[in-house]
C-alpha positions as CSV (number, residue, x, y, z in Angstrom):
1,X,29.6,-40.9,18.6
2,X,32.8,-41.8,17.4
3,X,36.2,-42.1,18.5
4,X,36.5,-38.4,18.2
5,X,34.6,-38.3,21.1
6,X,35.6,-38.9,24.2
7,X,34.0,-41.8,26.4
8,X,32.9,-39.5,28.9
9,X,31.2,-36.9,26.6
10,X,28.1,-36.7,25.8
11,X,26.3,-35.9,22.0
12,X,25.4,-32.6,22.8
13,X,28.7,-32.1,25.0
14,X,30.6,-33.4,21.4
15,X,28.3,-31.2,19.0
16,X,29.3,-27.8,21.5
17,X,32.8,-28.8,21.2
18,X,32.7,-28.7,17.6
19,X,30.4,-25.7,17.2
20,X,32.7,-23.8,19.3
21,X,35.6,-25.0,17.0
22,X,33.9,-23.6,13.9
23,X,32.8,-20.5,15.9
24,X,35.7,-18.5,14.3
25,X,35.8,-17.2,11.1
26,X,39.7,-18.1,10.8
27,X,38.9,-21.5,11.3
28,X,35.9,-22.4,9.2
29,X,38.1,-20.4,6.8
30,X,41.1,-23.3,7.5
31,X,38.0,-25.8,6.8
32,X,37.2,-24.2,3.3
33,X,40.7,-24.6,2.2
34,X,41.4,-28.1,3.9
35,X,37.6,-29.2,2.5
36,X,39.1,-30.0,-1.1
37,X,40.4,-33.4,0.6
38,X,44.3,-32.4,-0.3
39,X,46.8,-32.3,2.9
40,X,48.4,-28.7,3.3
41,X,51.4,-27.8,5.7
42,X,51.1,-24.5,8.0
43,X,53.7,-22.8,5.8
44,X,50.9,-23.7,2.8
45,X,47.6,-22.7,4.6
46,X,49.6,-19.2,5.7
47,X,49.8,-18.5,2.2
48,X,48.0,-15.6,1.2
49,X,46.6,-15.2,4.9
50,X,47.2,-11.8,7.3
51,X,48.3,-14.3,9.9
52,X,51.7,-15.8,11.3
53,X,52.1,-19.6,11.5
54,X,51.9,-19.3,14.8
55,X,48.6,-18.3,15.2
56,X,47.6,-20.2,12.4
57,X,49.4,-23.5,14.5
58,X,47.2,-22.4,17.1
59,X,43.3,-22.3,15.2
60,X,44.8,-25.5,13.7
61,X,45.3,-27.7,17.2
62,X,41.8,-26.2,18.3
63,X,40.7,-27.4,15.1
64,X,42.4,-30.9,15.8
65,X,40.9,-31.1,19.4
66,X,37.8,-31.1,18.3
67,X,37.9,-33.6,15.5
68,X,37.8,-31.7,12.6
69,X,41.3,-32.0,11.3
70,X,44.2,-34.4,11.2
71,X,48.0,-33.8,11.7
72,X,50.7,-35.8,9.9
73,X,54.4,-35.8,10.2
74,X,56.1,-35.7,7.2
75,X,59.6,-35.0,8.1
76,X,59.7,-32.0,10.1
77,X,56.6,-30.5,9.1
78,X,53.4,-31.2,10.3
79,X,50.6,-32.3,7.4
80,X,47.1,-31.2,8.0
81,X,43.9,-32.5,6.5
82,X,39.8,-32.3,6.9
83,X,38.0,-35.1,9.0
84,X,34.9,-35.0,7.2
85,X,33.3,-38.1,9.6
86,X,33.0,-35.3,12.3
87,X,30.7,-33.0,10.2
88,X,28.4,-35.8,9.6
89,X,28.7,-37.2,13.0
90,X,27.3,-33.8,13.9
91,X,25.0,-33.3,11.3
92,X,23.4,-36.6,12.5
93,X,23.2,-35.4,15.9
94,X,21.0,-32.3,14.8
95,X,19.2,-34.1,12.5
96,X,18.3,-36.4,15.7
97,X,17.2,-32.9,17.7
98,X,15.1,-32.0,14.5
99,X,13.7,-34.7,14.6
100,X,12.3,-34.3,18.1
101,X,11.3,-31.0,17.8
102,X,9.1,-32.4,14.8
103,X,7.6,-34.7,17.1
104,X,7.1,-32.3,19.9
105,X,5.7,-29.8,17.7
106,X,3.3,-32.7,16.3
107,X,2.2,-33.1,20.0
108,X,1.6,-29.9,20.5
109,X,-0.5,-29.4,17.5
110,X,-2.5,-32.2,18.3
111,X,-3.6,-31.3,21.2
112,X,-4.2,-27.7,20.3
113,X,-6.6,-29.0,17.6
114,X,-8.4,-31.1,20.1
């Protein structure tokens, strides 16, 4: 893993983190409109959203804790933008676990058919 992850977690311990990040319709929702690779203030992503900036400030910093999102001052305001290296850095991890469960279930089928 990268430097989003810590040097005492683990790949699965990072991949949890993450997943529990994107476990929240608010935030994968924050991801959609980050995703288009343009920087966005909290005053921009509360734009057309049911929520205050603070809670938004707050599903932003879970966000950043987990590696998905980076913070910017530009003056007084904090810039925010999508860390795509995470996403992949997870997406390798489960293609590593798919890739196990292949070759268990490739086992398993051999010695069924034995």
């Amino acid at each position: 893993m990268s430097s989003n992850n810590t040097a005492h977690e683990t790949a699965p311990q990072f991949a949890a983190h993450v997943f529990a990040a994107l476990g929240d319709h608010t935030r994968l929702s924050l991801i959609e409109k980050l995703s288009d690779g343009q920087t966005r203030s909290i005053a921009g992503l509360s734009v057309d959203s049911h929520l205050t900036r603070q809670a938004i400030t707050k599903h932003l910093h879970i966000l950043e804790e987990a590696g998905l999102v980076i913070s910017t001052k530009v003056g007084r305001e904090s810039q925010f933008a999508f860390k795509p290296d995470t996403i992949e850095e997870v997406r390798a991890y489960l293609d590593s676990v798919s890739r196990q469960w292949d070759d268990a279930l490739s086992r398993l089928r051999a010695f069924v058919e034995r």
